[in-house]
C-alpha positions in Angstrom: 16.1 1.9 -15.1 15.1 0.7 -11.8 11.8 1.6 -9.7 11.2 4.5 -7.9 11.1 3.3 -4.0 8.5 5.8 -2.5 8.8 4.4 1.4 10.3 7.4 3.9 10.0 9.8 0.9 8.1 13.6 1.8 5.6 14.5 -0.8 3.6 17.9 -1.0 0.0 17.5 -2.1 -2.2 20.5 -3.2 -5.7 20.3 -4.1 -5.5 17.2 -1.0 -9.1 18.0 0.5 -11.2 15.9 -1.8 -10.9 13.7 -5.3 -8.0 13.2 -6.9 -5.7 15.1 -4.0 -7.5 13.1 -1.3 -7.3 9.6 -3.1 -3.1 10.4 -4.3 -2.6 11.2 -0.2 -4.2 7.6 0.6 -2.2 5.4 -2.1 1.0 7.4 -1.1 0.3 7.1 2.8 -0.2 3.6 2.1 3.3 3.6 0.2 4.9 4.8 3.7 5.5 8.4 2.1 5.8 11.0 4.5 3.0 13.4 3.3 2.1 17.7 3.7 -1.1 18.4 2.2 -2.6 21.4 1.2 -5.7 22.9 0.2 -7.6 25.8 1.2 -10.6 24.1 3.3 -9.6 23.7 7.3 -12.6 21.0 7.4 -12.1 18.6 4.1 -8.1 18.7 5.3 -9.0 17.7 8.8 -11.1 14.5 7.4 -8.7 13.5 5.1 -5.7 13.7 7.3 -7.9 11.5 9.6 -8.3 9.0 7.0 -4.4 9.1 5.9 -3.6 8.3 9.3 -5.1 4.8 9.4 -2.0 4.0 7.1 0.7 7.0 7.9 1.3 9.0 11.2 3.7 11.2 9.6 1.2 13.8 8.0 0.3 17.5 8.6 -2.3 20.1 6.6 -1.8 23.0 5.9 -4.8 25.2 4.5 -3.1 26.8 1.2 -4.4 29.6 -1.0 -2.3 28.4 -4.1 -2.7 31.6 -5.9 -1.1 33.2 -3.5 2.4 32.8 -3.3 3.4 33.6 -0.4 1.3 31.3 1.3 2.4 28.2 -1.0 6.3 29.2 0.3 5.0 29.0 3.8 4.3 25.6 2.8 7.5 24.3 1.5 9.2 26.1 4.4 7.0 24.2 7.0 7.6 20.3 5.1 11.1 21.4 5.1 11.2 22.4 9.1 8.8 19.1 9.7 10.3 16.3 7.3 13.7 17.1 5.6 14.5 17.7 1.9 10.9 17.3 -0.7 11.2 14.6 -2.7 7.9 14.8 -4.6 5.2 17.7 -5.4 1.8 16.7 -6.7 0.5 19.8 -8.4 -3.0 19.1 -7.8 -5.4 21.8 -7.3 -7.7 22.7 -9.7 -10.6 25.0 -10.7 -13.0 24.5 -13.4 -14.6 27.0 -15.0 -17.3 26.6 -18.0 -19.3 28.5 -20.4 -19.7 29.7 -24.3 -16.6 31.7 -24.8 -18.7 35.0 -25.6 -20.6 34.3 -22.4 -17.5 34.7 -20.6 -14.9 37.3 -19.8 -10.9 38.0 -19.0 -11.4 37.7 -15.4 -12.7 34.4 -15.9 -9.4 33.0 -17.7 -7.3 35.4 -15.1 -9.0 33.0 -12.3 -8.7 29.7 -13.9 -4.6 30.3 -14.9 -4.7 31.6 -11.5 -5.6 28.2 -10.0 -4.4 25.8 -12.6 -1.1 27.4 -14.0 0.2 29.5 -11.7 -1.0 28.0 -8.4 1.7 25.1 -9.9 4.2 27.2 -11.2 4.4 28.6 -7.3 4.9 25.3 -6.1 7.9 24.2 -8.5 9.7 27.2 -8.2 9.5 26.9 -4.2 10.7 23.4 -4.3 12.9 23.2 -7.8 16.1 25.1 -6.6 16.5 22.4 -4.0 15.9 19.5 -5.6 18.8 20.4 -9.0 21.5 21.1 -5.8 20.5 17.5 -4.8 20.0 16.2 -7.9 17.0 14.1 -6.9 13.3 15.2 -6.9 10.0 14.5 -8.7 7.3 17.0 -9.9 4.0 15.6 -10.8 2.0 18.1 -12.5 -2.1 16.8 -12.8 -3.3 18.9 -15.6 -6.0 16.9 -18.1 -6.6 15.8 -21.5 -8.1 19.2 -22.2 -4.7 20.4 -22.2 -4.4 18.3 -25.3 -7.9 18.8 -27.0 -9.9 21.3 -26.2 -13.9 20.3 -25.8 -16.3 23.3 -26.4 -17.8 25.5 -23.2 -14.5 24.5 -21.1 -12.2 27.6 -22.9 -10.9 28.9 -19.1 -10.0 25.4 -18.2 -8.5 24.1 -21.2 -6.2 27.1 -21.6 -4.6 26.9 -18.1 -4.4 23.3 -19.0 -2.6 23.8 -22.5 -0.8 26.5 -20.6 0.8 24.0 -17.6 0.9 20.8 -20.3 2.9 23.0 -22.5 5.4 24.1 -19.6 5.8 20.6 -18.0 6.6 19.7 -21.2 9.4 22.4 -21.7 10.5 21.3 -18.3 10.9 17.6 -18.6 13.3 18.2 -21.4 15.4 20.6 -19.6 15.3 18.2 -16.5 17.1 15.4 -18.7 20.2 14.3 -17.0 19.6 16.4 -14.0 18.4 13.5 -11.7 15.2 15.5 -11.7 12.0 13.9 -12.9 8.9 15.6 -14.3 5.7 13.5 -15.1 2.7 15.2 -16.6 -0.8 13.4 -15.9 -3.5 13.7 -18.2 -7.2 12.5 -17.0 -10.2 12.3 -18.7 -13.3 13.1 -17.3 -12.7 12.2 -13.5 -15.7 11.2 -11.0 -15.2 14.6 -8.5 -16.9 17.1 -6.8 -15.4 19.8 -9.6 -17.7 18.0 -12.1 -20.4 16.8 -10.1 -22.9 18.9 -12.0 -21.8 17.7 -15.3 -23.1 14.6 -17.3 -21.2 13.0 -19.7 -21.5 10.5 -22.9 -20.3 6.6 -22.2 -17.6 7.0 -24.7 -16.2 9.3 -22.1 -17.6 8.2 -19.1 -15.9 9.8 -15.7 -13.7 7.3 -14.0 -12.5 7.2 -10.5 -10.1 9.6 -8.4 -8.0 6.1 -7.2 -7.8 4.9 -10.3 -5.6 8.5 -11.4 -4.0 8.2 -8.0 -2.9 5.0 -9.8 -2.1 6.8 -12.5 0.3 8.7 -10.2 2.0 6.0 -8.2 2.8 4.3 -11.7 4.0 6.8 -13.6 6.6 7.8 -10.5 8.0 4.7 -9.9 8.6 4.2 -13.4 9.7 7.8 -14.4 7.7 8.2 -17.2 7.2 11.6 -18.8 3.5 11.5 -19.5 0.3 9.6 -18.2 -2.7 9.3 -20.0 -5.8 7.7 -18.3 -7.9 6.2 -19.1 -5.5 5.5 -22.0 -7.8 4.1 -25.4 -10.5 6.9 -25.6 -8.6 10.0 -25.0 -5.6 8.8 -26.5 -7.3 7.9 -29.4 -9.2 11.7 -29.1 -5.7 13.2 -29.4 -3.9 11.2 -31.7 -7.2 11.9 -34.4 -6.7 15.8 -33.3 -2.7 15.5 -34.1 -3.6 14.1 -37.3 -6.9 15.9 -38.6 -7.9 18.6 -35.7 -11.4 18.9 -38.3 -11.5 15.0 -37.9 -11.1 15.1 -34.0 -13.8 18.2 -33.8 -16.4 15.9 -35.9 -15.6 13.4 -32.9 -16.6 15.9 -30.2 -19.6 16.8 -31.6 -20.8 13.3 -32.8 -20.1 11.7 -29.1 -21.2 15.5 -27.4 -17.9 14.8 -25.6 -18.6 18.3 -23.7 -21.5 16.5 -21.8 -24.1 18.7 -20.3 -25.2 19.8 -17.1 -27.9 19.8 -14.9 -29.9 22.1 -13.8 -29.4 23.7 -10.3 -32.1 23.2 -7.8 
């Protein structure tokens, strides 16, 4: 199967402001995509739709609440108005939320599927319609390898993780043959603001936003169906937990694979 060509193609962005978002707008600016990025800070948009423009003049922002829905279809309608049929959305935006499950509460798992699985779920249905009349279309979906194997005090996260893992991968299958191509990606611990606070082990150490937005540009051109980076530790983390989930667990807790965080000042 050939490449994807991504030059002159219009791609969504949420989660654009900062980290992964802000690195996948710069690799597909450079790329010659024609971009719309969203996230729900004015200011961090503003900087990196300045930074975009170095390499691509055909970019807007739009600050986007991506739990509400409304205001995620105001986005597709204004890429639409501005650029022309979507050819790619990069489900991006993310919350993290930690803490001992019996520290926590419903509303705290309410927020993070919120965020994480239904601030995507918005986004595809807005754009999906469109893109099976056409036959042509990618959705990226950047969930993590928590929505593989779940690491202790990160419950809220991982299950909106397993939650939007476990639809992409319901999706993919019934995209086969449609000309529509859906690509989960699955990082480890990345080097962001969301988990600034948090310190991790070396077997897990956090690797850069570019190198996912790598991640991203591969895995599209290539039309693969799933993306894990970096590829030997957590692939190795989920192939133990697909054999022996007791023999994986003994992993986390050997390595401390949750990390730890420190302390606010």
């Amino acid at each position: 199967m050939s490449r994807v060509k991504l030059h002159n193609k219009v791609a969504i962005i949420t989660g654009a402001s900062s980290g992964i978002g802000r690195s996948t707008a710069i690799a597909f600016a450079r790329e010659g995509v024609h971009l719309a990025l969203a996230a729900r800070s004015p200011d961090s948009l503003s900087r990196v739709e300045h930074e975009v423009r170095e390499y691509q003049n055909d970019v807007f922002v739009r600050p986007t609440d991506v739990t509400k829905r409304n205001q995620v279809q105001l986005l597709v309608q204004e890429t639409l108005e501005r650029f022309g049929p979507i050819d790619i959305v990069v489900c991006n935006a993310g919350e993290y939320l930690r803490g001992a499950v019996q520290d926590l509460n419903v509303e705290n798992f309410e927020r993070a599927l919120a965020v994480n699985f239904y601030g995507s779920l918005f986004l595809i249905y807005a754009v999906l319609p469109a893109m099976a009349k056409r036959r042509s279309g990618h959705i990226v979906v950047v969930s993590s390898v928590d929505g593989k194997k779940g690491l202790p005090l990160d419950a809220p996260y991982v299950a909106s993780k397993f939650a939007i893992t476990g639809f992409m991968d319901v999706l993919r299958q019934e995209l086969n043959g449609t000309g529509v191509h859906a690509l989960t990606v699955l990082p480890g611990r990345v080097d962001t603001p969301m988990i600034a606070h948090l310190d991790v082990p070396w077997v897990s150490k956090k690797i850069s936003s570019e190198r996912v937005a790598q991640a991203i540009l591969g895995g599209l051109k290539r039309r693969s169906s799933e993306v894990i980076v970096p590829w030997l530790g957590p692939k190795s983390l989920v192939v133990f937990n697909t054999i022996s989930p007791g023999l994986a667990d003994w992993f986390v807790r050997f390595f401390k694979l949750e990390g730890t965080e420190r302390p606010s000042r």
